[in-house]
N, C-alpha and C positions, 0 to 999 in steps of 0.2 A: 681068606676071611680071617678078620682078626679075633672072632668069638664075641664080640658086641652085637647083638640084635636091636636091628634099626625095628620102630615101630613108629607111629601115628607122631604127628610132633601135637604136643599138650596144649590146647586151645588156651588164648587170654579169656580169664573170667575177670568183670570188670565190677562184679557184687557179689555177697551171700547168694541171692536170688539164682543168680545163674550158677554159682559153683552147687548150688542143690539141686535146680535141674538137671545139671549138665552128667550130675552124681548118680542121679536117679534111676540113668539107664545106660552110662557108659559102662563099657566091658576094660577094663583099667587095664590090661593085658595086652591091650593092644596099643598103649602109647610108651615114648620110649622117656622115662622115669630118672634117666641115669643123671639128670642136672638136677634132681631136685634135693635139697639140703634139709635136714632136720628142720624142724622152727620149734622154740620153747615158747608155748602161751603161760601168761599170767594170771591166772586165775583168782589169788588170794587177794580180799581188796587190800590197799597199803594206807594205814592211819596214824602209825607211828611216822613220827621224822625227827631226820637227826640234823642239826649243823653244827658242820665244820669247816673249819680254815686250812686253806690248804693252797702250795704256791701257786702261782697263777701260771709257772710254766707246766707244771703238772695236771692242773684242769684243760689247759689247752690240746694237752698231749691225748687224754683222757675224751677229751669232747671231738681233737680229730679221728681217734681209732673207729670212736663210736661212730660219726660219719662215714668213714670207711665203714663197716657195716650194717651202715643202714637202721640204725639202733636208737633211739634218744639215748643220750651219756647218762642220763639217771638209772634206767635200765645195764646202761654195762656197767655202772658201777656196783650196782645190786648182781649182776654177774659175775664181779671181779667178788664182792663180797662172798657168799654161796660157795665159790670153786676154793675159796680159802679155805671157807670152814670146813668141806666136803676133809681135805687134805689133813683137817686135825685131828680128822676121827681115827 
């Protein structure tokens, strides 16, 4: 045994609706949790906006990472923003 604990595999919820039900009486101990990744929600509405120019191989570059994760690129650039400033402190 390799010391990973196999449990339930985690059902597809397809709404709110059902990830509340499904919330409301699972025993979360018994499903196996080990693929699941952080998520950052958004919370704060966004009213400000900025433009800027910036080359077009760089927004490309930019807009595919963000497809690689699955992400809108406006959101990972307000990510690449955040982790910058996080680092000046």
């Amino acid at each position: 045994m390799n010391g990973k604990v196999k449990g339930k595999a985690f059902p597809k919820l397809k709404s709110d609706r059902d990830a509340e039900e499904f919330l409301s009486g699972a025993d979360l101990t018994q499903y196996d949790l080990s693929e699941f990744k952080p998520m950052n929600f958004e919370f704060e509405a966004k009213v400000a906006r900025i433009n800027m120019r910036v080359p077009e191989n760089l927004l490309d570059r930019i807009k595919q990472v963000a497809k690689d994760k699955k992400i809108p690129y406006t959101r990972y650039i307000r990510q690449l923003l955040e982790a910058a400033l996080k680092k000046e402190r």
